[in-house]
VEXBAGU-639166 format. One record per residue (C-alpha): residue number from 1; residue in three letters; x, y, z. Coordinates in Angstrom, 1 decimal. Layout:
BEGIN
<r><k>NUM</k><r>ALA</r><px>X</px><py>Y</py><pz>Z</pz></r>
...
END
This chain:
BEGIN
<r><k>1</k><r>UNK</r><px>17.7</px><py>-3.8</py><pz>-2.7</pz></r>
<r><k>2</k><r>UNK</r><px>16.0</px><py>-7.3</py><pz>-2.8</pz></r>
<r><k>3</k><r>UNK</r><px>14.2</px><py>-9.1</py><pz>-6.0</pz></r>
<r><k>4</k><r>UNK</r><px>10.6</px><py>-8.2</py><pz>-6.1</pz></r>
<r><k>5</k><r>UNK</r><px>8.7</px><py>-10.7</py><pz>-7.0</pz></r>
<r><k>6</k><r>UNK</r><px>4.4</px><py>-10.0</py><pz>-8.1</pz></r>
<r><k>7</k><r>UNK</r><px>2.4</px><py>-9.7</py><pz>-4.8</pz></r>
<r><k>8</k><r>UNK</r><px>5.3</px><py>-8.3</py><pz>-2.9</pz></r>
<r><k>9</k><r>UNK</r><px>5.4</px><py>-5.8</py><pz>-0.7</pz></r>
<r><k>10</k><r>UNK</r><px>8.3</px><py>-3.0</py><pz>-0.5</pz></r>
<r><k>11</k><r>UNK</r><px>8.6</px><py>0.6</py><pz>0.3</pz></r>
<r><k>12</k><r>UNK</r><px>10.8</px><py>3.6</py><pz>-1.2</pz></r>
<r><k>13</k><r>UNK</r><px>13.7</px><py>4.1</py><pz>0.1</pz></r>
<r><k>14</k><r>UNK</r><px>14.8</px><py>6.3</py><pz>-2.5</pz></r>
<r><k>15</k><r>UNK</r><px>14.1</px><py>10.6</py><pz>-1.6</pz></r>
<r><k>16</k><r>UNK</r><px>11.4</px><py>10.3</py><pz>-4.7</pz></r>
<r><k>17</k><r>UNK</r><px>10.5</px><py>7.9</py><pz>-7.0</pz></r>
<r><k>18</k><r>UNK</r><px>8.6</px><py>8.8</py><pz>-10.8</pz></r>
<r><k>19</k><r>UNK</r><px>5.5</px><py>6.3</py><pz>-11.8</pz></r>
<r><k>20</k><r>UNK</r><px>4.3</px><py>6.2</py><pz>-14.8</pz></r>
<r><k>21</k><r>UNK</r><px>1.3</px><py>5.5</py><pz>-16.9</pz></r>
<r><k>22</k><r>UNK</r><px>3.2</px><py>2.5</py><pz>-18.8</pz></r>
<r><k>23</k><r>UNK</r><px>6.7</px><py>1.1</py><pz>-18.1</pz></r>
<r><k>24</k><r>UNK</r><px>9.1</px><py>3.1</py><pz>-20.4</pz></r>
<r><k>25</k><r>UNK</r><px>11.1</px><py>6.2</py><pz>-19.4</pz></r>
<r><k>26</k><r>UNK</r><px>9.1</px><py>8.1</py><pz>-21.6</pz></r>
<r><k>27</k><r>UNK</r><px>6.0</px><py>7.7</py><pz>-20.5</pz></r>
<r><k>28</k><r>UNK</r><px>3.3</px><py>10.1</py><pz>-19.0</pz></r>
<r><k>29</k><r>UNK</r><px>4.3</px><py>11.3</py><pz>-15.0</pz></r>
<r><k>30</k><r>UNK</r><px>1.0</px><py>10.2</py><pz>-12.9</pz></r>
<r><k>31</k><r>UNK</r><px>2.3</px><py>10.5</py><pz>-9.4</pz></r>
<r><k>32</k><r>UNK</r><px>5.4</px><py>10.0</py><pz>-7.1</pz></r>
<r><k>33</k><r>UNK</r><px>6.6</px><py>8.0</py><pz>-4.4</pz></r>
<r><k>34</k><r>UNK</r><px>8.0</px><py>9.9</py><pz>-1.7</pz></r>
<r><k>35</k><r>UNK</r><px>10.4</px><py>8.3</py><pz>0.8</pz></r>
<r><k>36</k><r>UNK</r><px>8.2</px><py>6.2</py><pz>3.4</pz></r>
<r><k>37</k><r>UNK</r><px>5.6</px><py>5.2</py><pz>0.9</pz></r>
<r><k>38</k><r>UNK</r><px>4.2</px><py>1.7</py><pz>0.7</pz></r>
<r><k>39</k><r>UNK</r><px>3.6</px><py>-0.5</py><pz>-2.3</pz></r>
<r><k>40</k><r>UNK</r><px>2.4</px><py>-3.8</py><pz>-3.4</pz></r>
<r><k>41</k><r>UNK</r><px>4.0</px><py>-5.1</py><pz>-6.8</pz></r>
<r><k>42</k><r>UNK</r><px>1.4</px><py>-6.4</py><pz>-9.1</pz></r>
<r><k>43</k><r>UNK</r><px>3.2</px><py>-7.6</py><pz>-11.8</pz></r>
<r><k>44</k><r>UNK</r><px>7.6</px><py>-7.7</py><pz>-12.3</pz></r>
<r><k>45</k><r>UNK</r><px>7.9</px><py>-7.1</py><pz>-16.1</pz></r>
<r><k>46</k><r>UNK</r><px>11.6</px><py>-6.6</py><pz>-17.1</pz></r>
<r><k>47</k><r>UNK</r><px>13.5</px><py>-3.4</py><pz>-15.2</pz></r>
<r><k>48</k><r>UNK</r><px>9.7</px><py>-2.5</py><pz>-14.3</pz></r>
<r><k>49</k><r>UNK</r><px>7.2</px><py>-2.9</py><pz>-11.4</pz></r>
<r><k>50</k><r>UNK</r><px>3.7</px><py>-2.4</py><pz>-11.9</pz></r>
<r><k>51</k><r>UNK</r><px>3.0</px><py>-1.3</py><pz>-8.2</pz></r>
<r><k>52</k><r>UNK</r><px>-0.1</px><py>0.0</py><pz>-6.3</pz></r>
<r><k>53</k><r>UNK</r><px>0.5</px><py>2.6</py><pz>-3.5</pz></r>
<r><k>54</k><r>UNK</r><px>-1.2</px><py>1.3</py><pz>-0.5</pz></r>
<r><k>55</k><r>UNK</r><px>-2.5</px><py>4.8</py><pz>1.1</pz></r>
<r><k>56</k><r>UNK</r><px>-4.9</px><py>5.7</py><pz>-2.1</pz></r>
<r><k>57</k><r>UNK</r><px>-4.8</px><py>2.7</py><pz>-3.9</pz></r>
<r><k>58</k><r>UNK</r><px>-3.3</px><py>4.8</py><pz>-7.0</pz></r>
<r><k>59</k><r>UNK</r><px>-1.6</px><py>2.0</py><pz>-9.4</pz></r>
<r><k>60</k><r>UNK</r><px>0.9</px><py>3.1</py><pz>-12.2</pz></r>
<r><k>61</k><r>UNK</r><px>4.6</px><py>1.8</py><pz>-13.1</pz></r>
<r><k>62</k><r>UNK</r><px>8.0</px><py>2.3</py><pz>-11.2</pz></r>
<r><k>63</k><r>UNK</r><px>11.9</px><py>1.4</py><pz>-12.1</pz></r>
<r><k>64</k><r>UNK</r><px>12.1</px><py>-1.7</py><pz>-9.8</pz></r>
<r><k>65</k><r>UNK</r><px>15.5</px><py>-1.0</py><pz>-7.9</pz></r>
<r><k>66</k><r>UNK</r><px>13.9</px><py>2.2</py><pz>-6.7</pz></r>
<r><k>67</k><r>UNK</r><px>11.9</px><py>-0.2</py><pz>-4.0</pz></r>
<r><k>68</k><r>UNK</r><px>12.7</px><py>-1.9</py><pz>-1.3</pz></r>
<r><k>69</k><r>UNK</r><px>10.9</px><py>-5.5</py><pz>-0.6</pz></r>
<r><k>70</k><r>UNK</r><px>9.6</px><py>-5.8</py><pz>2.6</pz></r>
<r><k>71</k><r>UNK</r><px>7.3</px><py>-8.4</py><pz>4.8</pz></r>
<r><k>72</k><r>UNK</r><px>3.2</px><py>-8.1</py><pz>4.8</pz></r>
<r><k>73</k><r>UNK</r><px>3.9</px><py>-7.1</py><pz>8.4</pz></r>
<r><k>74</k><r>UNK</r><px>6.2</px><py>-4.7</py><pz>7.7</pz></r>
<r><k>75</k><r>UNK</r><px>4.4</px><py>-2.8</py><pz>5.1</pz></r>
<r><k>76</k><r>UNK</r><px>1.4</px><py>-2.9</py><pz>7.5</pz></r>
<r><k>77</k><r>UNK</r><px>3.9</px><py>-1.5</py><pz>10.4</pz></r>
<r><k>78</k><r>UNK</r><px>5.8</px><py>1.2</py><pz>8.0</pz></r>
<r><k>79</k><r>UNK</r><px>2.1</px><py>2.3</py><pz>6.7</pz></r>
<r><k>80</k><r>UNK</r><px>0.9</px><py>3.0</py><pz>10.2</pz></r>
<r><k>81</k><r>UNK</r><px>4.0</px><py>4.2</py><pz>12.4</pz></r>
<r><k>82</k><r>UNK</r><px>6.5</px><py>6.8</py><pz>11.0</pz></r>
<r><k>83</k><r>UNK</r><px>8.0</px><py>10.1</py><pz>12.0</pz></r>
<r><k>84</k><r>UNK</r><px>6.8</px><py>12.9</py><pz>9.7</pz></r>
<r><k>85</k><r>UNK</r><px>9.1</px><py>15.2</py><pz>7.8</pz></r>
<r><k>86</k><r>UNK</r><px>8.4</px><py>19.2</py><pz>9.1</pz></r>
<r><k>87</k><r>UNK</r><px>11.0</px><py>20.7</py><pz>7.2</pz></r>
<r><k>88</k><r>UNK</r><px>10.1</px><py>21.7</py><pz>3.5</pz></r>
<r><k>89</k><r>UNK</r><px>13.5</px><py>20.1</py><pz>2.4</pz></r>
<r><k>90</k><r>UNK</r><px>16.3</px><py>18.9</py><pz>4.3</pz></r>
<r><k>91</k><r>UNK</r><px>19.4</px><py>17.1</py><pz>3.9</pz></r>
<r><k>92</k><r>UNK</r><px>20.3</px><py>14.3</py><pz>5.8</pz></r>
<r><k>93</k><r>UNK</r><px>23.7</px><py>14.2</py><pz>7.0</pz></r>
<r><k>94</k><r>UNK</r><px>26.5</px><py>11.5</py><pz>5.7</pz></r>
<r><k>95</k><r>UNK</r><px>24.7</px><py>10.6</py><pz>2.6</pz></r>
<r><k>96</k><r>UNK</r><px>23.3</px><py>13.5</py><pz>1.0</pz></r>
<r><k>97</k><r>UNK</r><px>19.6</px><py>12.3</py><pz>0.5</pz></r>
<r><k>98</k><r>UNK</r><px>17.3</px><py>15.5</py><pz>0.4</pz></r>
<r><k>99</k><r>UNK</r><px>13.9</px><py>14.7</py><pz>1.9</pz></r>
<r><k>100</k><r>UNK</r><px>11.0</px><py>17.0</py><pz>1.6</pz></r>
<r><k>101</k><r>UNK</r><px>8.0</px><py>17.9</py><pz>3.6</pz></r>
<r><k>102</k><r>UNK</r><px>5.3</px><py>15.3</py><pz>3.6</pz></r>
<r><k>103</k><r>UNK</r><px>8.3</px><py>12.1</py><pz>3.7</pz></r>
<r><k>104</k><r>UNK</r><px>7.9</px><py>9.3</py><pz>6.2</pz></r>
<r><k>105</k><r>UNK</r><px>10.8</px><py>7.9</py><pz>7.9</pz></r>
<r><k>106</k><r>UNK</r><px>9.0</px><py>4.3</py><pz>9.6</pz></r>
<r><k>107</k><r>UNK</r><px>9.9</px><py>4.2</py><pz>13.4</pz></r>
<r><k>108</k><r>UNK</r><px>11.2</px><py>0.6</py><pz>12.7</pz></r>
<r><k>109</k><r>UNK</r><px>14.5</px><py>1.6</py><pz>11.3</pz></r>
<r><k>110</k><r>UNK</r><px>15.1</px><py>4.7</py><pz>13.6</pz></r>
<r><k>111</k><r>UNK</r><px>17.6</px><py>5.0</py><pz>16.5</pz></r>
<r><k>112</k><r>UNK</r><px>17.7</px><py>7.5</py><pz>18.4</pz></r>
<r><k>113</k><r>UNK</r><px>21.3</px><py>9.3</py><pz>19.1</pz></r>
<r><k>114</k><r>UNK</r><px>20.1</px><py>12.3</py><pz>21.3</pz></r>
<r><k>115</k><r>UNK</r><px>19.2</px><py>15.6</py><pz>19.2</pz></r>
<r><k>116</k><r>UNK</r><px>19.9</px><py>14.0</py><pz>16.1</pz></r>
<r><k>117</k><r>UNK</r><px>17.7</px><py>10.3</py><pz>15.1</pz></r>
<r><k>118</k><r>UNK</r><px>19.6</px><py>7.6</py><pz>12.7</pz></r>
<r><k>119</k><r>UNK</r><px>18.1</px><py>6.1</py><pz>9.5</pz></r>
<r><k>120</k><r>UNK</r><px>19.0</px><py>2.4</py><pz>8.3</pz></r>
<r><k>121</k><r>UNK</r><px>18.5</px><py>2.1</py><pz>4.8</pz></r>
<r><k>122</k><r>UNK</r><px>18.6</px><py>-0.9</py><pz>2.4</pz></r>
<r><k>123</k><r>UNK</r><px>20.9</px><py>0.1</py><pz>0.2</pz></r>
<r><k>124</k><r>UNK</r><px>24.1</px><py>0.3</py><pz>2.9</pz></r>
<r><k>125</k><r>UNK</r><px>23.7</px><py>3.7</py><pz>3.7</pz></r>
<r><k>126</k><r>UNK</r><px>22.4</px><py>5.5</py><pz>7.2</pz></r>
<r><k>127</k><r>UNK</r><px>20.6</px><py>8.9</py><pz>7.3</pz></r>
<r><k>128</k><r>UNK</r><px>21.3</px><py>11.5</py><pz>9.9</pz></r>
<r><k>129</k><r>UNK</r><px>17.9</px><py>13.6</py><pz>10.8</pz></r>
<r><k>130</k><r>UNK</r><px>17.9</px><py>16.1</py><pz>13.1</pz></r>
<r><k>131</k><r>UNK</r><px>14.2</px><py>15.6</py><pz>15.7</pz></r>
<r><k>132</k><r>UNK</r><px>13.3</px><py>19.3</py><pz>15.0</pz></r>
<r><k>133</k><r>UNK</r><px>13.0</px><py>18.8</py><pz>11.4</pz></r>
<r><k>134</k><r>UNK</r><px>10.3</px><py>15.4</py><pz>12.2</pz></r>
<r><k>135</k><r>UNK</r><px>7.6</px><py>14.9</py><pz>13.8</pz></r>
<r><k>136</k><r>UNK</r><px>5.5</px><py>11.8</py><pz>15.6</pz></r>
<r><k>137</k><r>UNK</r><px>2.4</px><py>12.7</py><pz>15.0</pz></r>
<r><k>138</k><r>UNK</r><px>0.3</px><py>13.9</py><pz>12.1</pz></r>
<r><k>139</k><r>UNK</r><px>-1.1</px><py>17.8</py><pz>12.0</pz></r>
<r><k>140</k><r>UNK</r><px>-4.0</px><py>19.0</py><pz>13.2</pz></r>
<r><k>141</k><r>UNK</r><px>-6.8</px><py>19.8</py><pz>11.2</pz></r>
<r><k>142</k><r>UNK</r><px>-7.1</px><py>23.3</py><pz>12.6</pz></r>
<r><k>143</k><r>UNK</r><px>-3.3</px><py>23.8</py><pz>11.1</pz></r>
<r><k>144</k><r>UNK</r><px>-4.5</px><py>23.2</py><pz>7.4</pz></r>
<r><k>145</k><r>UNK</r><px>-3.9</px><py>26.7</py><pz>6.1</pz></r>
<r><k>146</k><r>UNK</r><px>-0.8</px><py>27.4</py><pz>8.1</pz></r>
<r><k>147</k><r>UNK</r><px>0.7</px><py>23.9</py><pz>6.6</pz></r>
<r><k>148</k><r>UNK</r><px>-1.1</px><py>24.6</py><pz>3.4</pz></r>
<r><k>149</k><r>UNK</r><px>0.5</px><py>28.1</py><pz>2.9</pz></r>
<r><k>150</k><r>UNK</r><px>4.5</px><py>26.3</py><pz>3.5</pz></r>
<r><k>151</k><r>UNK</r><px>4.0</px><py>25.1</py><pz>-0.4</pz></r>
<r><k>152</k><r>UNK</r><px>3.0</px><py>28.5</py><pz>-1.1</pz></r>
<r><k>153</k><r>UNK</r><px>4.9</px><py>29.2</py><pz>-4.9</pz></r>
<r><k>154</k><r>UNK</r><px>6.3</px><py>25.6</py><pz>-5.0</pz></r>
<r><k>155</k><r>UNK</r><px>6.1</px><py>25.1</py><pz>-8.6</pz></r>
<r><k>156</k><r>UNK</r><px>3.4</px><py>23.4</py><pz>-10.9</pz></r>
<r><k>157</k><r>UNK</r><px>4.1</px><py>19.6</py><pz>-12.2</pz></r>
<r><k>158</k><r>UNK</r><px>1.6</px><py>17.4</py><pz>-13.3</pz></r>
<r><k>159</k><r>UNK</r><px>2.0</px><py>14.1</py><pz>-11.5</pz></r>
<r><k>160</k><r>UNK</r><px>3.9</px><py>15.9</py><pz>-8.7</pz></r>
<r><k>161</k><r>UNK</r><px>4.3</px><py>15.6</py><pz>-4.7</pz></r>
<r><k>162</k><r>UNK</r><px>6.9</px><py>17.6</py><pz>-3.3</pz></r>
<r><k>163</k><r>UNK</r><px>7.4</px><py>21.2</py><pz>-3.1</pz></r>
<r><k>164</k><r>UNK</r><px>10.0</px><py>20.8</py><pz>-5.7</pz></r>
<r><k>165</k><r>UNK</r><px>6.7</px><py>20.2</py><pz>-8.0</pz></r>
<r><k>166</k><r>UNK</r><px>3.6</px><py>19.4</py><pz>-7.4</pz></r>
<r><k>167</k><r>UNK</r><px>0.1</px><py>19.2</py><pz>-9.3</pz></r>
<r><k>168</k><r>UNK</r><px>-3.5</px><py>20.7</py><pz>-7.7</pz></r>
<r><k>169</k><r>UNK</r><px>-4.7</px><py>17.3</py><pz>-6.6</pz></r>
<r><k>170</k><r>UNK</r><px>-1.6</px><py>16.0</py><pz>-5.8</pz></r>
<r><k>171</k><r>UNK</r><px>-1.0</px><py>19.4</py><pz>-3.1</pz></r>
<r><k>172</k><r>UNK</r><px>-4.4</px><py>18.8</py><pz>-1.7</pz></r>
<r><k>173</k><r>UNK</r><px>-3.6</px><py>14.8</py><pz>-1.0</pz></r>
<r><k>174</k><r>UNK</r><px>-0.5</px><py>15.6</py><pz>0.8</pz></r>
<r><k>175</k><r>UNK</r><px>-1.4</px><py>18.5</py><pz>2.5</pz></r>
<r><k>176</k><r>UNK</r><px>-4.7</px><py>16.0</py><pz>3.7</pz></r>
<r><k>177</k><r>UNK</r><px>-2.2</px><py>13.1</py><pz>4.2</pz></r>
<r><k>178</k><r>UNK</r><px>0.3</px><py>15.1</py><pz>7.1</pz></r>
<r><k>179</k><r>UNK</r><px>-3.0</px><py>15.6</py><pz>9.1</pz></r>
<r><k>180</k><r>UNK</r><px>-3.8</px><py>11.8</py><pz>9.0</pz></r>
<r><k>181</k><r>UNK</r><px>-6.8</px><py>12.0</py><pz>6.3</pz></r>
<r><k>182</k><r>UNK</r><px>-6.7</px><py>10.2</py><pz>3.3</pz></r>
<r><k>183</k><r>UNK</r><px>-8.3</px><py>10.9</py><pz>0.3</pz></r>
<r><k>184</k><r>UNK</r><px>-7.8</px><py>9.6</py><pz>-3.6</pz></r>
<r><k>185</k><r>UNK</r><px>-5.0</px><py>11.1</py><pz>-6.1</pz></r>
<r><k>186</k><r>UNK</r><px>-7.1</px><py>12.6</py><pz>-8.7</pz></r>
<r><k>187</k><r>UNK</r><px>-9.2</px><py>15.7</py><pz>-8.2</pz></r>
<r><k>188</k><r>UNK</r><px>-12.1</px><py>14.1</py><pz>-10.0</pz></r>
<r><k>189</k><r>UNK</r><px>-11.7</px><py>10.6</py><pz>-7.2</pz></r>
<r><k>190</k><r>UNK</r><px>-11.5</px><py>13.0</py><pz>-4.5</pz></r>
<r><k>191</k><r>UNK</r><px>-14.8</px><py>14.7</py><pz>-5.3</pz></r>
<r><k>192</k><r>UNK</r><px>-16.6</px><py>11.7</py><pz>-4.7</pz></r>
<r><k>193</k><r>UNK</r><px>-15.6</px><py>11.8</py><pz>-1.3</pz></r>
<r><k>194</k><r>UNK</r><px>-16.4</px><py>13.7</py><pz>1.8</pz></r>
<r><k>195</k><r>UNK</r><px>-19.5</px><py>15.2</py><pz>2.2</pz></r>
<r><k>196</k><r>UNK</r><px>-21.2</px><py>17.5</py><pz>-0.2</pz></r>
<r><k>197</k><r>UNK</r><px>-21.7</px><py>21.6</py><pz>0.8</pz></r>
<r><k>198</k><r>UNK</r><px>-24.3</px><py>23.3</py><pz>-0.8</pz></r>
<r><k>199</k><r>UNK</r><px>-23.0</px><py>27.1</py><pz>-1.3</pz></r>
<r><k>200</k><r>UNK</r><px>-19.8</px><py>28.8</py><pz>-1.1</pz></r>
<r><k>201</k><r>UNK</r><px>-21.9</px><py>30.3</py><pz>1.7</pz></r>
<r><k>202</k><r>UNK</r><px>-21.5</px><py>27.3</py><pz>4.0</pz></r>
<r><k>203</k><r>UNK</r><px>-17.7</px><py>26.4</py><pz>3.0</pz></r>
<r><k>204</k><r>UNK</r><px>-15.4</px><py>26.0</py><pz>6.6</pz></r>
<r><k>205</k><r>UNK</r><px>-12.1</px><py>26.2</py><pz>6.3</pz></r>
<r><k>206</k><r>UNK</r><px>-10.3</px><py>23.1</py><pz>5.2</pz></r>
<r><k>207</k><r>UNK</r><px>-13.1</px><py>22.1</py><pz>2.4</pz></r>
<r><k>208</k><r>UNK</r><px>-11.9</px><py>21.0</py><pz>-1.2</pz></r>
<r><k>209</k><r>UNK</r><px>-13.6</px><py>22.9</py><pz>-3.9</pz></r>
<r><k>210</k><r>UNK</r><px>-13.7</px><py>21.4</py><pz>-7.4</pz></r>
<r><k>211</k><r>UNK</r><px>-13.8</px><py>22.9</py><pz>-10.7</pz></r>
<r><k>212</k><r>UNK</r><px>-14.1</px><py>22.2</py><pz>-14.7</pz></r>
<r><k>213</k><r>UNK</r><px>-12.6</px><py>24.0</py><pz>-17.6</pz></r>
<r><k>214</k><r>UNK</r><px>-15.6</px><py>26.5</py><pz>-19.4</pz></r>
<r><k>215</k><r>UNK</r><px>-15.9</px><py>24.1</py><pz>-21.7</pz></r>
<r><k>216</k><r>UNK</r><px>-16.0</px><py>20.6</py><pz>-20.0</pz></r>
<r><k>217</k><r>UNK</r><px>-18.3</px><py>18.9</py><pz>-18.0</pz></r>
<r><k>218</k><r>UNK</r><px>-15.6</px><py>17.1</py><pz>-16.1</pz></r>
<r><k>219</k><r>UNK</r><px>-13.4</px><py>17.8</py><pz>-12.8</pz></r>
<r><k>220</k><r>UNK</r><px>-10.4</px><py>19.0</py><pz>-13.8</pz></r>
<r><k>221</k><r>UNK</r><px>-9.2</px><py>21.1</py><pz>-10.8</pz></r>
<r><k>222</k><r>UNK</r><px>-9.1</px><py>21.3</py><pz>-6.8</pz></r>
<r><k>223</k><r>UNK</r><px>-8.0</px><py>23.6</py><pz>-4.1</pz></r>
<r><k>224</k><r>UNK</r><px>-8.1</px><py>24.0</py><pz>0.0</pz></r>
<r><k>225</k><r>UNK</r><px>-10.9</px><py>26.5</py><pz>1.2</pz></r>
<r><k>226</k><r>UNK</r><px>-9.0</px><py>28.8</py><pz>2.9</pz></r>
<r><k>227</k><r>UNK</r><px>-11.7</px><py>31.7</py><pz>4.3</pz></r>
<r><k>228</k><r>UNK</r><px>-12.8</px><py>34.5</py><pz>3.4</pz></r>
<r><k>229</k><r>UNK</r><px>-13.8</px><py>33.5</py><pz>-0.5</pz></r>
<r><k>230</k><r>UNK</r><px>-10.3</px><py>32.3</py><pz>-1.1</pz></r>
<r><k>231</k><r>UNK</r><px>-8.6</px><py>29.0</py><pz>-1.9</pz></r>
<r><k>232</k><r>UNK</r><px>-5.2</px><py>27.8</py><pz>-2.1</pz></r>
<r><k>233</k><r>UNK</r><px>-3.9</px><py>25.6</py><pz>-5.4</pz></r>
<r><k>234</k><r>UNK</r><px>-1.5</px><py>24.5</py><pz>-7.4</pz></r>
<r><k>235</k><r>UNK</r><px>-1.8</px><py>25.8</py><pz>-11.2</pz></r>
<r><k>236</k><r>UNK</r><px>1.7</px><py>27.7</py><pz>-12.7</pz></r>
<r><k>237</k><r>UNK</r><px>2.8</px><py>27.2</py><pz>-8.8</pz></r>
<r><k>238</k><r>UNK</r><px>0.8</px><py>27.2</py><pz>-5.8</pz></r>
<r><k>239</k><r>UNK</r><px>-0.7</px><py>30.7</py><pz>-4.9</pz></r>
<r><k>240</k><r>UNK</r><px>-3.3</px><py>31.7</py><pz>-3.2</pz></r>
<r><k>241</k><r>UNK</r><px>-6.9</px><py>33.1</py><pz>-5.8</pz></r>
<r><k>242</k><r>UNK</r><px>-10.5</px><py>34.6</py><pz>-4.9</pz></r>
<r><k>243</k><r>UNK</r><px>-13.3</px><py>32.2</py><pz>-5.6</pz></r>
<r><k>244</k><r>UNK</r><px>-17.3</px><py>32.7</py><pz>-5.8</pz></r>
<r><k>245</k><r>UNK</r><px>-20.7</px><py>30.8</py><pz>-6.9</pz></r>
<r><k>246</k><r>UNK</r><px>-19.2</px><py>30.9</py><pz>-10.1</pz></r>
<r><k>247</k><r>UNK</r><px>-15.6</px><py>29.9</py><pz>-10.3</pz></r>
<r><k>248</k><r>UNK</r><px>-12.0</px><py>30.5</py><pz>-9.5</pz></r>
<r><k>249</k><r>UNK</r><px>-10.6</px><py>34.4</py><pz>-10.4</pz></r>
<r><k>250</k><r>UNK</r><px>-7.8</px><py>33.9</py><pz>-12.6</pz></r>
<r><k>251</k><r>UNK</r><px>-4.2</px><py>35.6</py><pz>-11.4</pz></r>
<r><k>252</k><r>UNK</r><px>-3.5</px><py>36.1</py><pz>-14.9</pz></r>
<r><k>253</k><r>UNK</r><px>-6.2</px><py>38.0</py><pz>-16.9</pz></r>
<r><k>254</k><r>UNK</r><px>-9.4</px><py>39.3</py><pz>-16.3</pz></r>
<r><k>255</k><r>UNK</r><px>-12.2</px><py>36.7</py><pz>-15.2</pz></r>
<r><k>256</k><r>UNK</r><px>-12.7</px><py>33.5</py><pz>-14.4</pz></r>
<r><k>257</k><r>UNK</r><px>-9.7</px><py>30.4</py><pz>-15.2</pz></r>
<r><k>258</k><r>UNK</r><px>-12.4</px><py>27.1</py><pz>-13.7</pz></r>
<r><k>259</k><r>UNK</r><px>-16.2</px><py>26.9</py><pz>-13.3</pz></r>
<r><k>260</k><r>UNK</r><px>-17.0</px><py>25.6</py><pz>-9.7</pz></r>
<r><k>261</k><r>UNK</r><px>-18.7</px><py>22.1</py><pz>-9.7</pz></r>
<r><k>262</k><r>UNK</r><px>-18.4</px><py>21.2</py><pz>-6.0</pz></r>
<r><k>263</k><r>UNK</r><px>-17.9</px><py>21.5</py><pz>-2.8</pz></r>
<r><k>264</k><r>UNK</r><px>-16.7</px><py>18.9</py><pz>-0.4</pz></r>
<r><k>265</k><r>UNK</r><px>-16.0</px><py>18.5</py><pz>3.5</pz></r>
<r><k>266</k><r>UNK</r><px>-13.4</px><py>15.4</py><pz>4.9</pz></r>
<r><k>267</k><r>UNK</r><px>-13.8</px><py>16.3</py><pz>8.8</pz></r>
END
């Protein structure tokens, strides 16, 4: 791993990477890295980077030997061209490094042995990925619920990314991200996005709905539209629950768990 330095760029090489609110172990979970993901370092205080993830902008703090520094050129390069990881975990062979679904492996440091593609990584180690568990190009739109429903009872975790744990705006950015659209982190930044539906009446398949606790004003929730009054979320683990003009149908009890605020389309 090389010394960051502030305004540098560098990726994470690492399966997953925690980043925090502030820079101690303790602190609150806001999101993850996932292997493939881009950074810029804002500030180098002590064992800690202040980073800010180039795809949503999303800033926070992360254990600076779990990044790798790269050139300007080659976070542009590893932002824009990468094989996508299909498989919902794998294990890549010689080194034991799980990645999950949603990972980017940047076409830079791949060669290709035949069936099976090598991985050059910073830290002196190679993965071994099989092609059938990547892909080059991102999903289709039109594969949103079949892609959506692979994450199907991965458990809840606020701050989360990976089917190993994963929070309700967090599942909706990833699942958005593999089909090459890219929207905030936070439910409440990604509902000021897209464009605004009216009715439940006029939701499509693939549209974010948004919701509030009974008694807040404020965008606390998200899930994918997936037909026929029902949307797929993350809340206890990601499950499938009816929705109406009202709200979202609790699994748990009788009535409703999240008033609907709104409705939004991204394609």
């Amino acid at each position: 791993m090389s010394n960051l330095q502030n305004l540098d760029f560098a990726w994470c090489a690492m399966p997953m990477a925690a980043v925090k609110k502030t820079p101690e172990h303790r602190s609150e979970l806001v999101t993850q890295l996932l292997f493939g993901d881009v950074v810029q370092v804002l500030e180098k205080t002590n064992i800690w980077a202040k980073i800010k993830i180039l795809h949503d902008q999303y800033e926070g703090y992360v254990l600076t030997m779990q990044l790798s520094k790269i050139s300007p050129s080659e976070a542009e390069h590893y932002e824009k061209h990468y094989a996508l990881v299909t498989a919902l975990s794998i294990s890549a062979h010689s080194d034991q490094i799980s990645l999950t679904m949603g990972c980017r492996v940047p076409t830079a440091l791949i060669q290709d042995i035949g069936e099976r593609i090598q991985v050059k990584l910073p830290y002196s180690k190679q993965l071994i990925i099989s092609k059938k568990d990547l892909t080059f190009s991102n999903y289709s739109t039109d594969r949103v619920v079949e892609l959506a429903k692979q994450f199907l009872y991965a458990p809840y975790l606020w701050g989360g990314r990976s089917i190993f744990g994963i929070d309700c705006s967090g599942f909706t950015q990833l699942i958005f991200r593999m089909m090459g659209v890219i929207i905030h982190r936070d439910a409440y930044q990604q509902a000021t996005q897209g464009l605004t539906i009216p009715t439940l009446s006029q939701a499509k398949v693939g549209d974010l709905i948004f919701f509030r606790k009974h008694e807040s004003t404020k965008i606390s929730h998200v899930g994918i539209y997936i037909g026929n009054q029902e949307v797929i979320h993350s809340a206890g683990y990601v499950h499938i629950s009816k929705v109406d003009e009202v709200g979202l149908h609790s699994i748990y009890q009788e009535g409703y768990s999240h008033k609907l605020v709104s409705i939004k389309r991204y394609w």
